[in-house]
Structure formats: C-alpha cells, structure tokens
C-alpha positions as CSV (number, residue, x, y, z in Angstrom):
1,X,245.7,232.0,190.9
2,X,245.7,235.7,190.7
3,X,249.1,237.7,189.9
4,X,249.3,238.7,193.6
5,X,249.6,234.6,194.1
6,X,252.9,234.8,191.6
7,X,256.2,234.4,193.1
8,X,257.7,237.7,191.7
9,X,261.3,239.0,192.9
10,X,262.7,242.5,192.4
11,X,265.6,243.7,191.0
12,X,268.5,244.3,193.8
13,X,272.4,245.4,193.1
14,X,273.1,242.9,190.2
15,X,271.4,239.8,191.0
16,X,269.2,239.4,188.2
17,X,270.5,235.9,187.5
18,X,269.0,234.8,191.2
19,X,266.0,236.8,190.5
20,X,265.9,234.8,187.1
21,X,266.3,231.9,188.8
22,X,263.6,232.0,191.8
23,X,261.0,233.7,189.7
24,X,261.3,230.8,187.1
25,X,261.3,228.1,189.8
26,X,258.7,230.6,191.4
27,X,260.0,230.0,194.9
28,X,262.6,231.5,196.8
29,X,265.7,229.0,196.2
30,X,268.9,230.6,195.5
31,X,270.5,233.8,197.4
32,X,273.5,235.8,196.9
33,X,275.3,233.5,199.3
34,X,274.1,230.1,197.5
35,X,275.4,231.8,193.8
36,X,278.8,232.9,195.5
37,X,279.1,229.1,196.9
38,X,278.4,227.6,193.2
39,X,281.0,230.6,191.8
40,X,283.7,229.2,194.0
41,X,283.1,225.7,193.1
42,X,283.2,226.5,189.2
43,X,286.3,228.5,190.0
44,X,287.9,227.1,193.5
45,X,291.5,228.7,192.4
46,X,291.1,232.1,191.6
47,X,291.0,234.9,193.3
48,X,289.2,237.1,190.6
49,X,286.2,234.6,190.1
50,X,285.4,234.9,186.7
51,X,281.7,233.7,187.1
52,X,280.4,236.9,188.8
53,X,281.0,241.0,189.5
54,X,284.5,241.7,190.5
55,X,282.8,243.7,193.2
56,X,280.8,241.0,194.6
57,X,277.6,242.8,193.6
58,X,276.1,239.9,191.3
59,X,276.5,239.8,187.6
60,X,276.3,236.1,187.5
61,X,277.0,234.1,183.9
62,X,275.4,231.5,182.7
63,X,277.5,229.0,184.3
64,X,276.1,230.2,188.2
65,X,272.5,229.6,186.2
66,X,273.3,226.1,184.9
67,X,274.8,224.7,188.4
68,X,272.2,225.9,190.3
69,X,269.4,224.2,187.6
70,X,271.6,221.3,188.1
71,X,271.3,221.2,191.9
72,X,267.4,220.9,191.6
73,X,267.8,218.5,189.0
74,X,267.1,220.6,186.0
75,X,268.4,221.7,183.3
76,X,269.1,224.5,180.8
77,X,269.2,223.8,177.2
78,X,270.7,226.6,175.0
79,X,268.1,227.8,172.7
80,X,269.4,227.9,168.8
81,X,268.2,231.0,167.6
82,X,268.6,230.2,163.9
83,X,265.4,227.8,164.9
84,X,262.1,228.7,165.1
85,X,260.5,228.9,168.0
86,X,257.3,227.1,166.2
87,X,259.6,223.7,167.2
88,X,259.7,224.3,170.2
89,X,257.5,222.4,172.1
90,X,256.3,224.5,175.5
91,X,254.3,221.7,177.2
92,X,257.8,220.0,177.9
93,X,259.4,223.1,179.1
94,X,259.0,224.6,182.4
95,X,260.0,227.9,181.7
96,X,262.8,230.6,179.9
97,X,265.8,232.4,181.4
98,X,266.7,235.0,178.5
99,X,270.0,237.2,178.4
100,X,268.7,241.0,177.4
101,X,270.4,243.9,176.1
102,X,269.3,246.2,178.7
103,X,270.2,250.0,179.3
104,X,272.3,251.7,182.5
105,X,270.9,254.3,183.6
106,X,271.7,256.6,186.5
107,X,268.7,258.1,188.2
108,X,266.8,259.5,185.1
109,X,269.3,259.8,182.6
110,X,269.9,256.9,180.6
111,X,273.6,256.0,179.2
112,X,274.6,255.5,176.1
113,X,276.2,252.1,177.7
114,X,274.9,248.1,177.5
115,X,274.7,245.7,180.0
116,X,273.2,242.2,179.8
117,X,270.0,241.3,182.1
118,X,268.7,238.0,183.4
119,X,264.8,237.9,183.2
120,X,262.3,235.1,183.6
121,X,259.4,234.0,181.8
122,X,257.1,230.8,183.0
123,X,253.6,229.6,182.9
124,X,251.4,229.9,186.1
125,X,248.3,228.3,186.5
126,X,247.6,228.4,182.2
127,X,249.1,232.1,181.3
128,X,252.7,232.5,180.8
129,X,254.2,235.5,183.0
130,X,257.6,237.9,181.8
131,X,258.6,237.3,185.4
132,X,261.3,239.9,184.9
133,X,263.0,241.2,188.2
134,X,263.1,244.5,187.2
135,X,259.1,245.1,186.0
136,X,257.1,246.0,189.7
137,X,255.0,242.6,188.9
138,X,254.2,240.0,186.8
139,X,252.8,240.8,183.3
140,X,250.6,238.4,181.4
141,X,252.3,237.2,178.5
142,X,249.1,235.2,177.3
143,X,248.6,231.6,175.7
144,X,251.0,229.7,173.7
145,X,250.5,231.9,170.8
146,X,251.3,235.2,172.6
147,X,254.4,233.5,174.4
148,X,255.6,232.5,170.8
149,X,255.2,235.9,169.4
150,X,257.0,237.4,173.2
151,X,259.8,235.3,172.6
152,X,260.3,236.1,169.1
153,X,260.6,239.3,169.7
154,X,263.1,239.0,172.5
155,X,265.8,236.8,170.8
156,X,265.2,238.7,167.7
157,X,267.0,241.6,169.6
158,X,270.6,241.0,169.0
159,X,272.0,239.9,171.6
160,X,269.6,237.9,173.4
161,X,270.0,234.6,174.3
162,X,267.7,231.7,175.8
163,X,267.8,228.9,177.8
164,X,264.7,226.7,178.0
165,X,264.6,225.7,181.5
166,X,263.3,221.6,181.3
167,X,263.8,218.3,183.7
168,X,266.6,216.3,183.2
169,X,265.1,213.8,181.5
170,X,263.6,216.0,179.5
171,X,267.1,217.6,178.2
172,X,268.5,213.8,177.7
173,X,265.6,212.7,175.5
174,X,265.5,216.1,173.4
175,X,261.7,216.0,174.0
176,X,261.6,219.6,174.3
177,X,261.8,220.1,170.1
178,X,258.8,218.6,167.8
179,X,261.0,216.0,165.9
180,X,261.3,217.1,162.1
C-alpha cells in the first residue's frame, strides 16, 4: 500500500480530535456533527458544554475521543508515562492518539502562546505512519524500533499525553503491557 493509499485528514478550524480519530481508524467515521452529538450526551445540561470550543469551532477533550472509541467498540487506555514504552506491547494495539504541545501561530508569526493538538499515529500495511492532521501527508515512522524511539520522544515533551487505541477486549484483559 503506497502513502497515497493512507487515509490521511487535514487540519480544519479545531478539529484535530476528529482528524485524530479518522486517521487512526483510517476511515472517515466521525464529523463535527457526530463529536457535537457525543458533547451533548457527556454534558446534556449545560449550556456552555465543557467538552469542546466555546465557539463551536472544535477543541474536543479527551472525553469526545473515548465515547466515540466506545461507539466502535474500542477503547483508549491512558498511557503511564512513568513506564517505558519497551512494555508496551504494539502487536495488541491498533494505534496512538497523543495530546501535543503545539504552537499558535498567525499567518507567519508564531506566538509566544500554547495550545494542545490531537495527532495520530498507526501502522498501515507493516510501517507505522505520524498520521498527524496538520503534516500535508503521512510520514513513515518505520518498524517497531523507530515507532518506540517516535513515541519516546513525543511524551518526553512535557505535556504530552497518550492513549493507546486497542479493542475492548484487549483493554479488559491488560494484554496490551508485556506482564512483568
């Protein structure tokens, strides 16, 4: 399969957390409409929905991410990042949603201000992919050695955060760590 065959979506407004989401499952699943449906349900009573953008532009949290894993019967196990990712065992895992530090910028000038970004990262036929919306395509991560090494480096960066996207059963029998 080359790259061109890799389901890749572009960063649009603030709806990384979709792109996340559809590039991972490498399909289109999830729109803006599906995450504001799953935003009401986690918050049916208020008017100021606390899982997304005040301005309805996106910004979805990780709640939007683990209801709509839930809805294809998946699931996202929170990565401890005091492990190492040597226990982690890839073959059980179907791919990574990380939370980046990631710069505004306004045309060519960068701000001094931080935001948080949604990326995705996934194997496709043998290579793993960074499947991140807002790169123009897929880049080849590599082998299990070079993803190891990519996602060292990301959750090293304080504050990054990871889900390891994996099948339900997969979550209940904690297959998805080598046992000690």
């Amino acid at each position: 399969m080359g790259e061109a065959e890799i389901f890749h979506e572009r960063q649009r407004l603030e709806l990384c957390a979709i792109h996340a989401l559809n590039n991972v499952l490498q399909e289109q699943v999830f729109t803006k409409e599906t995450a504001d449906e799953i935003c009401k349900r986690l918050a049916p009573q208020c008017v100021v929905n606390p899982h997304r953008s005040l301005f309805g532009t996106g910004n979805y949290d990780v709640n939007v991410i683990m209801a709509a894993l839930q809805s294809r019967g998946l699931a996202a196990v929170w990565w401890d990042r005091r492990r190492s990712v040597d226990s982690l065992r890839v073959d059980r895992v179907l791919g990574f949603i990380l939370n980046v530090p990631s710069r505004v910028s306004l045309g060519m000038v960068s701000l001094p201000l931080r935001r948080r970004h949604w990326l995705a990262v996934r194997q496709v036929s043998g290579p793993y992919y960074n499947l991140d919306s807002k790169l123009k395509g897929p880049v080849c991560i590599g082998g299990e050695v070079e993803l190891r090494n990519f996602l060292c480096e990301q959750i090293s960066q304080e504050p990054c955060e990871m889900l390891l996207v994996v099948s339900r059963e997969v979550e209940e029998d904690g297959s998805w760590l080598t046992p000690e």
